[in-house]
C-alpha positions in Angstrom: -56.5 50.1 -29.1 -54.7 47.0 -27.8 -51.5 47.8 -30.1 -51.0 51.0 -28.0 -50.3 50.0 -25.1 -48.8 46.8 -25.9 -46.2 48.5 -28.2 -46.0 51.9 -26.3 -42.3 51.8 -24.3 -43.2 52.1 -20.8 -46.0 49.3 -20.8 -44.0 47.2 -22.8 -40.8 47.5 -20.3 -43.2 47.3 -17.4 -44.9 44.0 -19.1 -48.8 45.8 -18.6 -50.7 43.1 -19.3 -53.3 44.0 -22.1 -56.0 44.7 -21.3 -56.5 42.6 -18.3 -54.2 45.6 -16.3 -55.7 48.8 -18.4 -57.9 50.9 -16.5 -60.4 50.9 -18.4 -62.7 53.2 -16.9 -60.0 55.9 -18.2 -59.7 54.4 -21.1 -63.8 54.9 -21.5 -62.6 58.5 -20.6 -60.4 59.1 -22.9 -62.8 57.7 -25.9 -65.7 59.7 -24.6 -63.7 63.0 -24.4 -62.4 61.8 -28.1 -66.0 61.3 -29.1 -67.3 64.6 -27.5 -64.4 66.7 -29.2 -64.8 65.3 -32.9 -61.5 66.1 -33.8 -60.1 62.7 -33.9 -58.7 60.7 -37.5 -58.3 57.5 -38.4 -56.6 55.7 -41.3 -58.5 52.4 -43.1 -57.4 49.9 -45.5 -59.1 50.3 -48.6 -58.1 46.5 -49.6 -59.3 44.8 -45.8 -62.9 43.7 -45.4 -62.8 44.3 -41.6 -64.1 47.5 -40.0 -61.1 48.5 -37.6 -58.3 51.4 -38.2 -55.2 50.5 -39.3 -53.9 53.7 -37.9 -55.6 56.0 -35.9 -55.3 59.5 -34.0 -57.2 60.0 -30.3 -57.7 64.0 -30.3 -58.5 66.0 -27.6 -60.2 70.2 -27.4 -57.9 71.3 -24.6 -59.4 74.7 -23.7 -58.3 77.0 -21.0 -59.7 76.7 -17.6 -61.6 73.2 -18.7 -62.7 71.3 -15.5 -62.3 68.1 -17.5 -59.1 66.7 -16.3 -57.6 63.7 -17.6 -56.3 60.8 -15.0 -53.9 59.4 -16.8 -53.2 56.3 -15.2 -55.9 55.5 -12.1 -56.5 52.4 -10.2 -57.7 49.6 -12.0 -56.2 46.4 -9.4 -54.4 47.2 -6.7 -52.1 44.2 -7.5 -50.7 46.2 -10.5 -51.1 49.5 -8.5 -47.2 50.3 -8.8 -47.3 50.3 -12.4 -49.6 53.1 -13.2 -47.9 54.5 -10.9 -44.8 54.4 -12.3 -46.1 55.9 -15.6 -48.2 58.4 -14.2 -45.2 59.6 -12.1 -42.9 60.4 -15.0 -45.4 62.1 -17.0 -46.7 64.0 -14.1 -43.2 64.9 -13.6 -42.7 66.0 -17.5 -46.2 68.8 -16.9 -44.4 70.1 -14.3 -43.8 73.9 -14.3 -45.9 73.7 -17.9 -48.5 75.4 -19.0 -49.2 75.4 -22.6 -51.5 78.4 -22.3 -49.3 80.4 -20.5 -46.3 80.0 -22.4 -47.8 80.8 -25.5 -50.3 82.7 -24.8 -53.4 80.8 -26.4 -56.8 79.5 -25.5 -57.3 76.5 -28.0 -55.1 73.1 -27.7 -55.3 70.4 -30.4 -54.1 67.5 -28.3 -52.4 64.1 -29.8 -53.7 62.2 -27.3 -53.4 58.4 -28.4 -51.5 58.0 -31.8 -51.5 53.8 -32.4 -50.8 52.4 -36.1 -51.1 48.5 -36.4 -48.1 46.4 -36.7 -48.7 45.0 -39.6 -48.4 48.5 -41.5 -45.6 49.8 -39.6 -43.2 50.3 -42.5 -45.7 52.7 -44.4 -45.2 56.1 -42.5 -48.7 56.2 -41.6 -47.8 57.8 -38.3 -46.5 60.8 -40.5 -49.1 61.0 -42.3 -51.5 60.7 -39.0 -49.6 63.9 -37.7 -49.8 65.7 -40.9 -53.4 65.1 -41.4 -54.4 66.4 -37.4 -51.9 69.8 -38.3 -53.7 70.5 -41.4 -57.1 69.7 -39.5 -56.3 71.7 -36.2 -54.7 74.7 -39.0 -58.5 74.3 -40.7 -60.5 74.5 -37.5 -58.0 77.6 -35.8 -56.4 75.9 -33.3 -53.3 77.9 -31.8 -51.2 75.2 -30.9 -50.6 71.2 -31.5 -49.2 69.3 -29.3 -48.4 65.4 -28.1 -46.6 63.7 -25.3 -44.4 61.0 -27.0 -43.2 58.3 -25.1 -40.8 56.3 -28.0 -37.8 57.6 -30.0 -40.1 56.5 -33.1 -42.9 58.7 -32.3 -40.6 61.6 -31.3 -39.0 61.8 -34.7 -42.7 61.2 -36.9 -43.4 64.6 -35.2 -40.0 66.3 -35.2 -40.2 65.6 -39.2 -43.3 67.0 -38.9 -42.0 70.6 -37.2 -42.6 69.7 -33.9 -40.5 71.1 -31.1 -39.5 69.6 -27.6 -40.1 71.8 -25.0 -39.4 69.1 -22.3 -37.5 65.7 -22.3 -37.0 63.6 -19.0 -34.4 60.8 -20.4 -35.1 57.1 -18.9 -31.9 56.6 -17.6 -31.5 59.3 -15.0 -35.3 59.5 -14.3 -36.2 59.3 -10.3 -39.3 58.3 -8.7 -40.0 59.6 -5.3 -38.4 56.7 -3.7 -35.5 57.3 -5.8 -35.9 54.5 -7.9 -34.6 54.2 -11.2 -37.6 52.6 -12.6 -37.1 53.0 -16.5 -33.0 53.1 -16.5 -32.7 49.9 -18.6 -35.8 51.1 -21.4 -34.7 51.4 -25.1 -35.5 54.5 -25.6 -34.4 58.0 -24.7 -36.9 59.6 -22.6 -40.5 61.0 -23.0 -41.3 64.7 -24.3 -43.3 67.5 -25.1 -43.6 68.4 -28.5 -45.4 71.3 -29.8 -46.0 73.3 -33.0 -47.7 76.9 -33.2 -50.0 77.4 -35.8 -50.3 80.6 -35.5 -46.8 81.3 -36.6 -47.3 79.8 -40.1 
């Protein structure tokens, strides 16, 4: 789980200190909810004695009118407050005006929640073949529509090659906060979006 967060963009800009500035009572959350749902894949090295994914998919059942809601990024230390913050702002601000069920009319979301893949195999597509995998699983078990919020230009095109479309992008460089801070202006990356593909069209 720790190569997440300390590769994802906007914890690496920020400098989130893993995992002593994780909130890990969400993070508990968000495994439990994985757990619960059973929808979630993982990738292992056939060659490597030890136990651990190499590359690995966090799912999530998102179902219409579900009183489970997802705190993306809740208090953990006050000291390190502003950074959650930060992150859960923009991505609050990229669901805004969205609903998934609405717009396309369904009742069953397959969620990309987490996608990770470990460094060390980072130059053997196995976040395309992670995507591929959780479309042909959510297409099995008749799920309307997949979907992911990608934070990294890397992870945007894995699922763009994958038939993913954007439906929403805020780009780094002009994002806001509500102090009117440009907090991620100097990031390497584009901007954070939601991508989507209906299964029902295909």
């Amino acid at each position: 789980m720790e190569t997440f967060f300390e590769y994802e963009p906007m914890n690496q800009y920020l400098k989130t200190k893993i995992p002593d500035e994780l909130d890990m009572s969400w993070l508990k959350h968000v495994l439990q909810r994985a757990k619960s749902d059973k929808i979630s894949l993982a990738l292992y090295d056939s060659k490597n004695t030890r136990s651990l994914p190499i590359a690995y998919a966090l799912n999530h059942h998102d179902k219409r009118d579900d009183d489970d809601s997802d705190i993306l990024y809740s208090i953990l230390n006050p000291q390190y407050v502003h950074k959650h913050e930060h992150i859960s702002g923009i991505l609050t601000k990229l669901h805004e005006d969205i609903d998934l069920f609405e717009q396309f009319h369904c009742s069953n979301l397959f969620h990309v929640y987490l996608l990770g893949v470990d460094p060390i195999y980072r130059q053997n597509r196995l976040a395309s073949q992670l995507i591929d995998s959780c479309v042909q699983f959510a297409t099995d078990k008749h799920f309307d529509l997949i979907y992911a919020d990608v934070t990294g230009d890397y992870s945007l095109n894995a699922f763009l090659k994958q038939k993913f479309q954007t439906i929403k992008t805020i780009d780094y460089a002009s994002y806001e906060n509500l102090y009117r801070e440009k907090t991620f202006e100097n990031i390497l990356h584009k901007g954070c979006s939601i991508v989507v593909r209906d299964l029902r069209n295909e």
